[in-house]
C-alpha positions in Angstrom: 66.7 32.6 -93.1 65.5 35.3 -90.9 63.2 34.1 -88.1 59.9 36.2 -86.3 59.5 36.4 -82.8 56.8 35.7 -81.2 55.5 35.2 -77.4 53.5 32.0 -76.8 51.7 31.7 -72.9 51.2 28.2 -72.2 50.1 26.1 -69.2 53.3 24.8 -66.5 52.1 21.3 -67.5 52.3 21.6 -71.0 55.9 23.0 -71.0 57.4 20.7 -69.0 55.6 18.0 -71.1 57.2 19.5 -74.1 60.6 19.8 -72.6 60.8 15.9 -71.7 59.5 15.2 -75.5 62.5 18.0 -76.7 65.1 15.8 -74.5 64.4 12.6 -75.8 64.9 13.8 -79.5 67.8 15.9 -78.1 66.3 19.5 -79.3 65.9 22.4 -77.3 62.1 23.3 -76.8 62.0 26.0 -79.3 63.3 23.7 -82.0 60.2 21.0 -80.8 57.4 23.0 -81.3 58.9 24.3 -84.6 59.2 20.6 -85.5 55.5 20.2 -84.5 53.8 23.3 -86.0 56.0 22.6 -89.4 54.6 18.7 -89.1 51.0 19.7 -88.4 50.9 22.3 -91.5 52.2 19.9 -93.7 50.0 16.9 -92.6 47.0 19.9 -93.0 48.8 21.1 -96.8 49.2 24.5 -95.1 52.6 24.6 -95.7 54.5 26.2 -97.9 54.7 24.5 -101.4 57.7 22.4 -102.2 59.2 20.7 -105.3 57.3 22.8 -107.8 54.0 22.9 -106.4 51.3 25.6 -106.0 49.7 26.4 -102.6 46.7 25.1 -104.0 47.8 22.1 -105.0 48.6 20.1 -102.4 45.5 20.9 -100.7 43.3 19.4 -103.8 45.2 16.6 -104.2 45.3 15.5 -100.5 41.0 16.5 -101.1 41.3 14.1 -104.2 42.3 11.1 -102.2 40.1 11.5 -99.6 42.3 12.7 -96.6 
């Protein structure tokens, strides 16, 4: 898979808070706020589709039950 680069500018406070969260789950800080951004896009049905489903779908059914 080929990955983008991007720059992201955040505060001294915030990076060290998500290096300490990246060292307890033993990932490098990169890898965290992948884990994070992929988490939040799939609790929002953002996300790429999976298992046969259309970018639409999700969304309506997470609508449907009231989420």
């Amino acid at each position: 898979m080929k990955r983008k680069n991007f720059l992201l500018r955040v505060e001294p406070e915030l990076h060290a808070a998500l290096n300490r969260w990246a060292a307890d789950e033993l990932r490098s800080v990169n890898a965290q706020i992948e884990f994070i951004l992929r988490r939040a896009l799939q609790q929002a049905g953002r996300y790429p589709p999976t298992d046969g489903e259309t970018a639409g779908s999700a969304r309506a059914r997470k609508e449907e039950d009231g989420s």
